[in-house]
Steps between C-alpha positions, in 0.01 A plus 500: 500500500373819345458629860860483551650623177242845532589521856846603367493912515542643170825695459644827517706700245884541499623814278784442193785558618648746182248739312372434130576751306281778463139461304211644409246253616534188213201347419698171614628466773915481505681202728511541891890517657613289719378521885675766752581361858200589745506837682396586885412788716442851427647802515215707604539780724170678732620857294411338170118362606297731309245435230641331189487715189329220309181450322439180310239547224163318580275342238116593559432153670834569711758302402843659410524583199798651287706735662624795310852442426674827586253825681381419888676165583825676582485538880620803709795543669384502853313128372883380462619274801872729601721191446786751456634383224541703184440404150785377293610360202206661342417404116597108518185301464610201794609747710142486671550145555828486618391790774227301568680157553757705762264660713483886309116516481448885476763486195336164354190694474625821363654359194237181500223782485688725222522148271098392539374866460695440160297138407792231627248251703808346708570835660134567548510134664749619731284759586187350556728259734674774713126634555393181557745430816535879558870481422620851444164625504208476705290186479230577221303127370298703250847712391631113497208379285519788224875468469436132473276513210697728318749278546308242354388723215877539418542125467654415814386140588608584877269814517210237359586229776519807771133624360320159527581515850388824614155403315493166667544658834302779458817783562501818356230387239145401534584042588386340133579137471444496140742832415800287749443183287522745154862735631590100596410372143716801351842415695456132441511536138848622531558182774526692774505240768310578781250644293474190281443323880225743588347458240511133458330504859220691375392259237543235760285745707250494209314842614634766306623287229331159375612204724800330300740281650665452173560879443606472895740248437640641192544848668668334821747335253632799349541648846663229671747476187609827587566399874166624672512278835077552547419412149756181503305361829184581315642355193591129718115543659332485162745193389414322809160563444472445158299789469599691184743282389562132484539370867901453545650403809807542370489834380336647789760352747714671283336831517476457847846434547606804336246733691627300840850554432420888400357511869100470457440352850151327343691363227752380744199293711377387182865397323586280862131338483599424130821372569373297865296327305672444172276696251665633197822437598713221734384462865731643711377575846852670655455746198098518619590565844732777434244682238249502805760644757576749231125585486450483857774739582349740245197519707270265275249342771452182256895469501522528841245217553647220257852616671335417811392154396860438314645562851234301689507181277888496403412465157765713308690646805586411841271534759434750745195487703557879645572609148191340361292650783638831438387530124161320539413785791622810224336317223144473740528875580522549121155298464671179378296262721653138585339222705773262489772755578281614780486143651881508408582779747223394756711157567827739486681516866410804691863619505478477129181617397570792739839548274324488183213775587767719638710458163136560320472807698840664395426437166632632220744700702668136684466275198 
C-alpha cells in the first residue's frame, strides 16, 4: 500500500491569484491567495536568446543562498522576451497578476519585478514563476530558484511550496531532499495543500523525515479537507489499510468516492472495486461497472481490465464480447496481464476477435 500512495508524484505550485500587500520580509510568514488558473506557452522570440542578466548568490557548499533584494537581479533589456506589449496601469499592486492571468508577460514582470526588488514575496513569486516557465523572459531555473526563495523569505507559502520542488528535483539549485521536505514544512504550517500532501508523503517515505504514518495521515487530512484529489486517495489508502489511523472501510470508501468523483482515475478503480464488492458502502455493481469504464476511458490499464471482465461476464452491464476483447487487448499493452481474458478472446469468433483488435488498434482516437 505504501508503494502506491508514494508512487503518487508530488505536486507543483499554482501562484495567488491577487498580490499581498507590500512587506519587508516578516519573520512569519503572511496567508497564501487563492490559486490563479494554469498558464501555457511562451512568448519567446530567437531576438531575445541571449544570456540572462542573473546571478543567484551561492553558499560555499553551493546551494543558493539569499539573493540580494534590489542590485544585479534586474535583467537587461535585450534579456526581455518582445511580447509587444507596453506596461500599464503602473503603481497598482495586482496589476502584475491580472497581466499575468491574460497573457501580458513582459508587463507582469515589469511591475512584478519593481514590487519584489521592494520586499513583497508574492510579486517576487511571480517572478521566480515567469523565470521558471520563461514567460516574458528567457527561461532561467536558477533566476527561478532565487526569486523563489525570496519569495519564501517574504512569507509567501506559494514561493515555499515552489522552492521544495526545485530542491527535490535538483533545478536551478544543488537537488537536497532534506531542504524540499524543510520549504515543504514552512508552507504547510500555513495549510497550504499540496504542500501539506508532499509532505505527508515524505514521512510516509520515512527518509528525510522519521517514518510516521500518523503524522502522514494527519497531514493528508488537512489536505484533502481543503479539496486536494492526491492527498484524499492517499487519505482512503491509509483508512483501508489501517495504517495510521484506525482501519475504516467506511471512511476510506468515502475518501475514495470523493477523489473518484474529482476524476483520480486510481481512485476511480479502487471506489468500483469498493462498491463491486460491497466494502464501505452498499454493493452496487451497475455503479461498479460504470466507475471502471470511467477509469478505463481515462487510460487507467487496471480500469481497462476489470471493464473488460464486467463486459465479458455480464456482471453489471450487458455483454459484449467485441467490447470486452477490445479493453482486455489496451489494458495488456498497458502491462495489465489477464489469463482468463486471454482464454476469453481465444474462444472469441474470428470475425469478432478480428473486430476487437482492430477497435484496440484505433484506440483512444475510435473509442
Amino acid at each position: 500500500m505504501r508503494a502506491a500512495i508514494l508512487g503518487v508524484v508530488l505536486v507543483a505550485v499554482a501562484l495567488p491569484a491577487q498580490a499581498e500587500k507590500t512587506v519587508s520580509v516578516p519573520t512569519k510568514a503572511t496567508q497564501s491567495n487563492k490559486a490563479a488558473p494554469a498558464t501555457t506557452g511562451s512568448t519567446t522570440s530567437p531576438d531575445a536568446e541571449k544570456s540572462i542578466g542573473v546571478a543567484p548568490v551561492l553558499d560555499s557548499a553551493g546551494t543558493l543562498g539569499v539573493p540580494p533584494p534590489a542590485a544585479g537581479l534586474m535583467p537587461s533589456a535585450d534579456d526581455l522576451i518582445r511580447s509587444g506589449r507596453a506596461l500599464t496601469d503602473e503603481g497598482e499592486g495586482d496589476i502584475a497578476f491580472g497581466a499575468f492571468q491574460r497573457g501580458l508577460y513582459l508587463t507582469a514582470f515589469q511591475i512584478a519585478m519593481s514590487r519584489a526588488q521592494r520586499g513583497d514575496g508574492a510579486s517576487a513569486t511571480l517572478v521566480g514563476r515567469l523565470y521558471g516557465e520563461g514567460l516574458g523572459v528567457k527561461q532561467s531555473d536558477q533566476a527561478a530558484a532565487a526569486w523563489y526563495q525570496q519569495g519564501a523569505l517574504g512569507g509567501d507559502p506559494n514561493a515555499q511550496l515552489a522552492l521544495g520542488l526545485l530542491y527535490l528535483d535538483g533545478r536551478g539549485v544543488k537537488k537536497d531532499r532534506t531542504k524540499a521536505a524543510d520549504a515543504f514544512e514552512q508552507a504547510a504550517e500555513w495549510n497550504e495543500p499540496q504542500a501539506l500532501y508532499n509532505l505527508g508523503l515524505l514521512y510516509l517515505e520515512g527518509t528525510v523525515r522519521p517514518r510516521d504514518a500518523e503524522k502522514a495521515a494527519s497531514l493528508f487530512s488537512k489536505s484533502a479537507g481543503q479539496g486536494n484529489v492526491d492527498a484524499q486517495f492517499a487519505l482512503a489508502q491509509l483508512y483501508a489499510e489501517g495504517e495510521g489511523v484506525v482501519l475504516d472501510d467506511g471512511i476510506a470508501t468515502m475518501w475514495m468516492a470523493k477523489a473518484a468523483k474529482a476524476g483520480h482515475p486510481d481512485a476511480a478503480v479502487e471506489y468500483g472495486i469498493r462498491l463491486f464488492n460491497g466494502i464501505g458502502a452498499g454493493k452496487d455493481i451497475i455503479a461498479a461497472a460504470g466507475w471502471f469504464q470511467r477509469a478505463a476511458e481515462s487510460g487507467n490499464a487496471v480500469g481497462q481490465n476489470r471493464y473488460a471482465r464486467i463486459l465479458a461476464s455480464g456482471m453489471g452491464a450487458d455483454p459484449d464480447p467485441v467490447a470486452a476483447a477490445k479493453w482486455h487487448l489496451i489494458a495488456e499493452k498497458r502491462g495489465a496481464k489477464d489469463e482468463w481474458l486471454d482464454d476469453f478472446v481465444e474462444r472469441l469468433p474470428e470475425g469478432q476477435r478480428k473486430a476487437a483488435e482492430i477497435a484496440a488498434e484505433r484506440w483512444p482516437a475510435g473509442h
